[in-house]
C-alpha positions as a printed Julia matrix, in Angstrom:
523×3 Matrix{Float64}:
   6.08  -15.94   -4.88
   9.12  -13.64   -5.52
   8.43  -11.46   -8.49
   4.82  -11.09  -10.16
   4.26  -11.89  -13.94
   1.96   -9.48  -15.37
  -0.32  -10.8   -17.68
  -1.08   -9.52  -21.42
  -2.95   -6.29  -21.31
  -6.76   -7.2   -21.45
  -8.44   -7.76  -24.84
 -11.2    -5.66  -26.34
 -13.32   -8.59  -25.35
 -12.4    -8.67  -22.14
 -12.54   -5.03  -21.65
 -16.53   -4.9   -22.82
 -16.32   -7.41  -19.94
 -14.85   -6.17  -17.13
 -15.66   -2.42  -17.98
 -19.32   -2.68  -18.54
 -21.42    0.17  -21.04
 -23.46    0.73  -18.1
 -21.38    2.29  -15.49
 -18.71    4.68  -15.32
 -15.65    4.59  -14.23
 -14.99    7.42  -11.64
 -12.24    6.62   -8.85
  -9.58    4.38   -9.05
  -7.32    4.25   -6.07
  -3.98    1.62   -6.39
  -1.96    0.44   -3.26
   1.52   -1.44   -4.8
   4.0    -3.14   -2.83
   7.7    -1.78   -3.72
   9.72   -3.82   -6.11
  12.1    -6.11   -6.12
  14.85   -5.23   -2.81
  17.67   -6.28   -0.46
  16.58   -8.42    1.98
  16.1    -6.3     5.08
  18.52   -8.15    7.04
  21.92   -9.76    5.59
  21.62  -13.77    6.49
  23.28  -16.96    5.63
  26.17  -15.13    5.15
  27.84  -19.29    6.21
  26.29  -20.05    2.2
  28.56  -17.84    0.53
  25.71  -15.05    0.03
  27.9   -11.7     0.22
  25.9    -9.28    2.62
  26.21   -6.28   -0.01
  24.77   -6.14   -3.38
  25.8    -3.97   -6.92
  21.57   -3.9    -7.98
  21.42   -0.13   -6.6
  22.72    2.14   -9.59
  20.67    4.96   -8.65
  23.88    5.29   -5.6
  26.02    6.7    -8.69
  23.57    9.6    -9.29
  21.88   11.08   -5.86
  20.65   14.52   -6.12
  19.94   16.72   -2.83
  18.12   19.96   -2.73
  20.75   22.71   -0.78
  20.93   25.89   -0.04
  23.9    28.19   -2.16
  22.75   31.56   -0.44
  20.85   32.77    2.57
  18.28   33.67    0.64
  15.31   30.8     1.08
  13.74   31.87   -1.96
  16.89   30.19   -4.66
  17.96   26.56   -3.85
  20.42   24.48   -6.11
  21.26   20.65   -6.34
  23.89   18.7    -5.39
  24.91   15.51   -7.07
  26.97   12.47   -5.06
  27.42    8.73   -5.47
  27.07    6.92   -2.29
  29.53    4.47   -1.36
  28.56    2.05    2.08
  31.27    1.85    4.76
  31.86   -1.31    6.68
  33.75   -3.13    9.54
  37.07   -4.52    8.56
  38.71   -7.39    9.35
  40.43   -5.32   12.55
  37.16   -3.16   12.98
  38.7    -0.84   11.01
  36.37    1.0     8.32
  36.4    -0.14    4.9
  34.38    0.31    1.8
  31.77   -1.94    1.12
  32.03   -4.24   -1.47
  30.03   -6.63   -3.65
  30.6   -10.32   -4.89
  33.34   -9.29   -7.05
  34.79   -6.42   -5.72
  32.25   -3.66   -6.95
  32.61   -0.32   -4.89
  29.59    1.79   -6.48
  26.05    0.45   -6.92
  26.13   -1.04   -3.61
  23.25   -1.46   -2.1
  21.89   -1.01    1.32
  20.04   -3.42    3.86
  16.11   -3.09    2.43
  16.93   -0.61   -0.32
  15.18   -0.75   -3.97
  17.09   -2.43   -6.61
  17.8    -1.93  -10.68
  15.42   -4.81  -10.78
  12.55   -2.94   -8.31
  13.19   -0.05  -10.25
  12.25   -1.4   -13.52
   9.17   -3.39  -12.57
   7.35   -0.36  -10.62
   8.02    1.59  -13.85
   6.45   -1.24  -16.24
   3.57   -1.35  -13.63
   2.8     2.49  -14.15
   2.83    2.03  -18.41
   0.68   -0.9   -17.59
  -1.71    1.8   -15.38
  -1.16    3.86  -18.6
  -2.43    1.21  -20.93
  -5.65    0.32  -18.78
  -6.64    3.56  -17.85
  -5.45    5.87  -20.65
  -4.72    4.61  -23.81
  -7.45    1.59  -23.48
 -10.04    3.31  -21.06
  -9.28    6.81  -22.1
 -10.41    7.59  -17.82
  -7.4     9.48  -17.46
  -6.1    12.6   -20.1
  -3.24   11.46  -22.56
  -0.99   14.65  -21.25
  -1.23   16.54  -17.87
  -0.22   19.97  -17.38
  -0.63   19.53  -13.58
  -0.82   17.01  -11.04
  -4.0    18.25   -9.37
  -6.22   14.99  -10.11
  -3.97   12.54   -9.1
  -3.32   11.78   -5.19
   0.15   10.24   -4.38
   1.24    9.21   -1.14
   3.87    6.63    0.53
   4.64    4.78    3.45
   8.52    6.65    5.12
  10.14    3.81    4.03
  12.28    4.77    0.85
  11.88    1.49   -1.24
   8.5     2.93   -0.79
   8.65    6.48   -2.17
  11.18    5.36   -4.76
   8.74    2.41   -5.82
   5.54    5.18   -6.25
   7.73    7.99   -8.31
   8.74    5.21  -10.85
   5.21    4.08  -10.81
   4.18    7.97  -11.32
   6.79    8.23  -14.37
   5.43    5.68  -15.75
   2.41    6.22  -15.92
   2.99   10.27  -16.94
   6.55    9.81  -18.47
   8.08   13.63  -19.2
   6.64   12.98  -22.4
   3.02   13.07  -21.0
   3.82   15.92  -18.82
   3.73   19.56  -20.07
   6.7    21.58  -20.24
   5.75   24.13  -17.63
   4.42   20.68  -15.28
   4.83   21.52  -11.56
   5.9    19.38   -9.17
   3.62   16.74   -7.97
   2.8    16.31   -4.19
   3.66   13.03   -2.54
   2.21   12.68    0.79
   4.0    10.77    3.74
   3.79   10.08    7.6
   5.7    10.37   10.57
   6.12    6.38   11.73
   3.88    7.32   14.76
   1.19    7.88   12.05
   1.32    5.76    9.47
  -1.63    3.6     8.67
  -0.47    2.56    5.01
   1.28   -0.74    6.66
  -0.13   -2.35    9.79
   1.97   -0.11   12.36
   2.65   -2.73   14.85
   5.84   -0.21   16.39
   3.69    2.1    16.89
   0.26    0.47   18.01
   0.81   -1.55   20.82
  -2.53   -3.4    21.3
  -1.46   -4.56   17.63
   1.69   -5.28   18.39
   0.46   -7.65   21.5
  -2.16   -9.19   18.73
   0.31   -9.45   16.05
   2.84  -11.59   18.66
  -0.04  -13.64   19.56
  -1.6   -15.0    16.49
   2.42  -15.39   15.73
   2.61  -17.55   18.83
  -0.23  -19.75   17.76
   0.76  -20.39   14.5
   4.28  -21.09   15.8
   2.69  -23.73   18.36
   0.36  -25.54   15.39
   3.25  -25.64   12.97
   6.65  -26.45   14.92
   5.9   -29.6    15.59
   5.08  -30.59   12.2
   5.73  -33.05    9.52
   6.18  -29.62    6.97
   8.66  -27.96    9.44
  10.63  -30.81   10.06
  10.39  -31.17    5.96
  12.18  -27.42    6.13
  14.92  -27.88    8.95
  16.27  -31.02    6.78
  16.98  -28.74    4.14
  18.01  -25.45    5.73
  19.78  -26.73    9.4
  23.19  -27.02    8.58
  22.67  -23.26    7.22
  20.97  -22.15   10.7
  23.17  -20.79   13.03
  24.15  -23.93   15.92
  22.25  -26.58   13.07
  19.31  -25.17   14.68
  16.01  -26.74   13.75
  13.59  -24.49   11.4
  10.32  -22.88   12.91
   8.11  -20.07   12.99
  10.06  -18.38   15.73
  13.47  -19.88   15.17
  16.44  -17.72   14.17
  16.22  -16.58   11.67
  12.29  -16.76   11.77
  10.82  -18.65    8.98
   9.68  -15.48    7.48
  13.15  -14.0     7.29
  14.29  -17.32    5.47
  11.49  -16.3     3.31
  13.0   -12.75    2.58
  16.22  -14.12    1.97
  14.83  -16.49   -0.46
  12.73  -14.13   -2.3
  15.46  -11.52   -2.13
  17.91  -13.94   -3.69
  15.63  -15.3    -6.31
  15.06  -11.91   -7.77
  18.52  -11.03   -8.95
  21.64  -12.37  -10.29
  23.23  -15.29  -10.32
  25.71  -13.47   -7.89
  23.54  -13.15   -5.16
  22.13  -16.63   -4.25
  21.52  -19.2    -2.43
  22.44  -22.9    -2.3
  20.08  -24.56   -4.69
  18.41  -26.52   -1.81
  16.81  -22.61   -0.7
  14.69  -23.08   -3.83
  13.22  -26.13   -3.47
   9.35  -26.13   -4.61
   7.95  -28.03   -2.19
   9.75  -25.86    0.75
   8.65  -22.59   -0.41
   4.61  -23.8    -0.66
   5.04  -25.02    3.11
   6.84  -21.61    4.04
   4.21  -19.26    1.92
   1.37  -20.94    3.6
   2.6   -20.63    6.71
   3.66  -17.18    6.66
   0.21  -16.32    5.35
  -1.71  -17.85    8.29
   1.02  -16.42   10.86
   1.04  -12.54    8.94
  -2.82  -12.39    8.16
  -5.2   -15.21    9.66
  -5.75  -12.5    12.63
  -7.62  -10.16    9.62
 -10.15  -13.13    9.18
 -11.2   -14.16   12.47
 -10.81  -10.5    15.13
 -12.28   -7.37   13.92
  -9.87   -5.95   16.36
  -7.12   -6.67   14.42
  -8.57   -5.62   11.21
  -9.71   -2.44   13.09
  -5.74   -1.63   14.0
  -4.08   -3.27   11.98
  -5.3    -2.03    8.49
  -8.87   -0.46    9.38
  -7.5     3.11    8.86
  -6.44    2.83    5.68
  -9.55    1.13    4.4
 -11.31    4.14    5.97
  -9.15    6.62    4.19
  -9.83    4.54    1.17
 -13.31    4.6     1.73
 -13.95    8.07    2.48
 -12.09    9.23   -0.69
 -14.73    6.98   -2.39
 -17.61    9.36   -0.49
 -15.84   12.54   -1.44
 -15.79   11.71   -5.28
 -19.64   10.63   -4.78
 -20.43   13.97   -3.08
 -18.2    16.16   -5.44
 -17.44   19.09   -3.44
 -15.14   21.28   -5.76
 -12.46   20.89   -2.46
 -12.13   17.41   -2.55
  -8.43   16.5    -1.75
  -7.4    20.21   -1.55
  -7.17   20.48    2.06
  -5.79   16.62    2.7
  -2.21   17.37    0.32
  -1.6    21.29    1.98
  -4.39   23.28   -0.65
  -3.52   26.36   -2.41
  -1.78   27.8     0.51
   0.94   24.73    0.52
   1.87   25.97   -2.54
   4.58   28.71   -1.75
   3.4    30.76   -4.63
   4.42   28.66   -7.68
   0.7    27.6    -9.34
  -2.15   26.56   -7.87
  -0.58   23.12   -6.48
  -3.67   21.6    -4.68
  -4.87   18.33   -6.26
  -8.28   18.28   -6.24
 -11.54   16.54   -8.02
  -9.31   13.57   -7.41
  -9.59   10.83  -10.14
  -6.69    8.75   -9.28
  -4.45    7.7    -6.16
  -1.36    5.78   -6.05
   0.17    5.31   -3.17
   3.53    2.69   -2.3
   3.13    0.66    0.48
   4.21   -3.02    1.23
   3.19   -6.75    0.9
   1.92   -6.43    4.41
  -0.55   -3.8     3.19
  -2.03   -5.41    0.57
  -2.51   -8.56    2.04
  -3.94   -7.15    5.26
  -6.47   -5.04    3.0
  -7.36   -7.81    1.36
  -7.69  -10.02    3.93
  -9.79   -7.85    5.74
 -12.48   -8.06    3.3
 -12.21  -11.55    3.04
 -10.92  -11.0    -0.29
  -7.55  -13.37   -0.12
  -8.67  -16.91    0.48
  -6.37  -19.04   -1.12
  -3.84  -16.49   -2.71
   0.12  -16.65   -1.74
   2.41  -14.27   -0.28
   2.22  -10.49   -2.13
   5.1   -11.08   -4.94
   7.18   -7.63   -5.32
   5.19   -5.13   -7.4
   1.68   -6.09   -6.71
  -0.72   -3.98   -6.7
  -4.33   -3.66   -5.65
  -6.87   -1.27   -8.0
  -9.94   -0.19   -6.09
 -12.39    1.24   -8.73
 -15.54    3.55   -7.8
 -17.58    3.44  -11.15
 -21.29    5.36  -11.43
 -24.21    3.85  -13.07
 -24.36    5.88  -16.21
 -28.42    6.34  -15.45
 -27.5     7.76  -12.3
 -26.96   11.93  -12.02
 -24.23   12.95  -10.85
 -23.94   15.94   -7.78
 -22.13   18.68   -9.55
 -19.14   19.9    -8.33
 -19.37   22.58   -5.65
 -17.1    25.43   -6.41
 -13.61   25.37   -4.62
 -13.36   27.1    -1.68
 -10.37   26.65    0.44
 -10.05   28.58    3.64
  -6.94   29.79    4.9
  -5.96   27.19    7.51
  -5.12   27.82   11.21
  -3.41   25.91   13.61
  -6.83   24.27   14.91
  -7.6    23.17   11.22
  -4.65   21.86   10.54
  -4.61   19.64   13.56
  -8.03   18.11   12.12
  -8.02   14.87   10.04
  -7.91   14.97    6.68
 -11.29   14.34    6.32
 -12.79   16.43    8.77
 -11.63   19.53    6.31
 -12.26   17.67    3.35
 -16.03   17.47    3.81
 -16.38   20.8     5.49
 -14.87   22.49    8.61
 -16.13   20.72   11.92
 -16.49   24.06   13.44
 -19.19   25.91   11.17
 -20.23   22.56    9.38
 -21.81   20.11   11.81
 -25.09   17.99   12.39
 -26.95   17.54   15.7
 -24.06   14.61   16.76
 -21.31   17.14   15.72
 -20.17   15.2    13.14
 -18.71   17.0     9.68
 -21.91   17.21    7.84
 -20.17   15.05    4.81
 -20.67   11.1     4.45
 -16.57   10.36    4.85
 -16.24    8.08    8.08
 -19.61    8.49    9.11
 -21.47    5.27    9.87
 -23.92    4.29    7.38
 -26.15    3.96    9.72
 -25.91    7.43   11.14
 -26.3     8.82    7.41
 -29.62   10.83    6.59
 -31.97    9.29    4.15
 -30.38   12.02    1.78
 -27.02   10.84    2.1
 -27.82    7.26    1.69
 -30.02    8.14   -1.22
 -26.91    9.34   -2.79
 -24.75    6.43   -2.71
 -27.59    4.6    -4.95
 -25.62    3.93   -8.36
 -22.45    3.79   -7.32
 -20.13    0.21   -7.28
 -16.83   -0.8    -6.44
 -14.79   -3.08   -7.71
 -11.47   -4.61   -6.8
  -8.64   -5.9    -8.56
  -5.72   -7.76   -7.43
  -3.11   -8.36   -9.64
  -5.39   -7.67  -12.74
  -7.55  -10.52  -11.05
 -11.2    -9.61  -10.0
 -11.71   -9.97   -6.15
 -14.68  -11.32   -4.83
 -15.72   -9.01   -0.91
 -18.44  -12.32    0.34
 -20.69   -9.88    1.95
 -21.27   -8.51   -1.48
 -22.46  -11.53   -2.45
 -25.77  -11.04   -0.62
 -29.14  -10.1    -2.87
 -29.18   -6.52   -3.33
 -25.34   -5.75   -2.51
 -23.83   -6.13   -5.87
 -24.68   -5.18   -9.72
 -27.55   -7.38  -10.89
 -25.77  -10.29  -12.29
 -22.29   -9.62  -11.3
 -21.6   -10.28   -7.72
 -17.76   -8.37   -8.09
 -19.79   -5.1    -8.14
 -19.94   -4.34   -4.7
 -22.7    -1.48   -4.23
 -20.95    1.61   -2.05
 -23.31    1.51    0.13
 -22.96   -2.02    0.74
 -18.85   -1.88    0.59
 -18.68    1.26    2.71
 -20.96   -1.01    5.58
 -18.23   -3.65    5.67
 -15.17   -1.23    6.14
 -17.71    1.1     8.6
 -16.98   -1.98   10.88
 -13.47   -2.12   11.03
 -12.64    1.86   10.78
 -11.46    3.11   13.8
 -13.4     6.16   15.79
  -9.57    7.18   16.8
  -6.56    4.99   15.93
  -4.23    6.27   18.24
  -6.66    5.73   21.56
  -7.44    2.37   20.3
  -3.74    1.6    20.24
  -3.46    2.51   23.71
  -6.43    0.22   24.89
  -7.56   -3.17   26.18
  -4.13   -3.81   26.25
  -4.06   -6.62   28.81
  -7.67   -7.73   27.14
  -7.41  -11.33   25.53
  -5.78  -11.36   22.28
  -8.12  -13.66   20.52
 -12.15  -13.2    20.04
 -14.62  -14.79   22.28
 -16.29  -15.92   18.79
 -15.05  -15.88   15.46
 -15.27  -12.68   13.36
 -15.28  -13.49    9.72
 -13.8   -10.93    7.4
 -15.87   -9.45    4.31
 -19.6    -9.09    5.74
């Protein structure tokens, strides 16, 4: 519930297992919740809990890029520590401290800790195990960055979470001397689809608050709840009972729990916090209040998490149809570059992109993949792998060509460049003429002819995930129903991309929150 446990890497047995002779992998794309953190807001400050922490050691050694001339072409770096200022006991500013007096290494409200540090790094060797020492899919040592796709949610515990993950799995060691500086991708907040964006899409937002509401009127009353406010009332503010939508909300006692469970004996909790029967009740209800809306409204899979399983999806399509560009246009191209190497990834093999529990629960939830499984621990991590049935040929790679991008291109989607411009490059529905978000059932017999061969396969955790509409005769590898064709896979998410996020957002916003009929996940 708080941090994950990796397991031992997988066997040679197991390997021969789970990596069949037959196929090939191709594609592997990895969404991982941030490690270990803060909580987000300080509470239960009446336990003893000090509202600033000494996990963040990375304050001692910032480093900002900053201009030493007017001349934009040379840049230096400036190194600080970070020390937090607080309220005093007169309102006064002080220094913030931690539990014994500690002036550096204090952490903020949310931030990544030592401990978050160190477990997205040992998830990136584990990446390096599986997929280059054991699998050999990725090179032992990269001169450039230009397979690999990296991207992150604005949140820093985020981006910090993804570059350890990146060093560990290329280390300097692995890296070239002359190794340019990777891209890593990010969003305004308006944007973002890499966590279910419920500031910035309001229908969500409304849908969010009322699948909330229901599971705060089916659970308040209960024999589990009143279980939780015996324990935890004299710690709520007034001795007020515990509930879904108390304050703080049962999912912020959560955090705080979590939070304090992950670190040092410095930073916890009354013992009572910790009790084992409390935190099942409190897991499963904050996994029917945060994600029963994926499983029953394909509205709410559609906004809340519908376009990043597109984007996931349509990189899928764009390493099926191989066009030399792929990915070049969608992290700036050659011309992002500023004149220091070619700096484009392209041909991507490999994605990794930090994100948060919310994300990989909603994704997996929204294939019906997470029946029964308890709240993301820190570090998770989902693998989606694309592998090719080694009898099947392969499209070779169209040359390169990246076009020198206007204003008008650049204010395309990603995917509209990635699969060809949408001004010289369209069918009869003016549609890019590439697979991407296209509906499979608006695909020409070509294009659908071309997805034969190709599988996905998901892993949570380094568990196999089962998607129940692969299930079906004909939508998985003979004899192993985890082996979701594409075709089959890309139908499911076709149903639950949106056509335009932003307009969706906008609409059907006084339209009941809750489905005339329910809309299972995963078919």
């Amino acid at each position: 519930m708080t941090t994950f446990q990796p397991r031992k890497p997988y066997s040679p047995e197991e390997l021969q297992t789970l990596y069949p002779q037959n196929l090939e992998l191709q594609l592997v794309q990895v969404l991982l919740r941030h490690g270990e953190r803060t909580p987000v807001n300080p509470r239960f400050q009446n336990t003893g809990l000090r509202p600033h922490w000494p996990y963040c050691n990375a304050a001692r050694q910032l480093t900002s890029a900053v201009m030493t001339t007017t001349d934009w072409s040379k840049w230096g770096e400036l190194r600080y520590r970070r020390r937090l200022e607080t309220f005093g006991e007169d309102d006064g500013p002080v220094i913030a401290t931690g539990p014994v007096g500690e002036f550096d290494a204090v952490c903020n409200p949310g931030e990544l800790t030592d401990k978050g540090r160190e477990t997205t790094l040992a998830l990136g060797q584990r990446l390096r195990h599986l997929y280059v020492d054991q699998l050999g899919f990725m090179p032992k040592l990269i001169s450039d960055s230009d397979m690999i796709y990296l991207r992150s949610t604005p949140i820093p515990r985020a981006l910090e979470s993804v570059q350890q993950a990146f060093v560990g799995l290329y280390p300097s060691s692995a890296r070239t001397e002359n190794f340019p500086p990777p891209t890593i991708i990010s969003r305004s907040p308006a944007d973002e689809t890499l966590y279910p964006n419920d500031g910035n899409c309001r229908r969500f937002a409304h849908l969010s608050r009322a699948f909330a509401q229901r599971t705060a009127e089916r659970w308040n009353d209960s024999e589990d709840m009143e279980y939780l406010s015996k324990l935890f009332s004299k710690y709520m503010p007034g001795n007020a009972k515990v509930a879904v939508d108390s304050h703080p909300r049962l999912s912020g006692i959560m955090d705080t729990i979590n939070s304090t469970d992950a670190h040092g004996p410095q930073t916890k909790l009354p013992k009572i916090f910790y009790d084992a029967k409390a935190r099942e009740i409190i897991d499963k209800i904050g996994v029917e209040e945060w994600y029963s809306g994926y499983t029953e409204s394909a509205e709410y899979r559609m906004l809340g998490i519908g376009g990043l399983m597109g984007d996931i999806t349509s990189r899928m399509a764009g390493s099926i149809e191989r066009k030399g560009n792929a990915g070049v246009v969608e992290v700036g191209g050659e011309n992002g570059d500023l004149g220091h190497g070619r700096g484009g990834e392209c041909d991507i093999k490999f994605a990794l992109s930090g994100c948060h529990d919310t994300t990989l629960a909603g994704a997996l939830s929204s294939l019906g993949a997470f029946s029964g499984e308890k709240w993301p621990p820190f570090t998770s991590h989902i693998a989606f792998e694309l592998f090719r049935q080694k009898d099947v040929m392969a499209p070779s790679p169209t040359p390169a060509k990246v076009p020198a991008l206007d204003t008008q291109s650049k204010s395309q989607s990603w995917w509209a460049s990635l699969f060809g411009s949408s001004k010289n490059k369209v069918d009869g529905s003016g549609q890019p003429d590439g697979i991407a978000r296209k509906p499979i059932g608006a695909l020409t017999e070509d294009q659908r002819q071309a997805l034969k061969g190709y599988y996905v396969r998901i892993r949570y955790n380094d568990k196999i995930m089962q998607v129940p509409g692969c299930k079906a005769e004909g939508n998985h590898l003979e004899g192993d129903p985890t082996f979701c064709t594409f075709e089959a896979f890309k139908s499911i998410v076709d149903k639950y991309t949106p056509r335009n996020w932003k307009v969706a957002c906008s609409s059907n916003i006084k339209a009941p929150s809750f489905p005339e009929r329910l809309e299972p996940a995963g078919y």
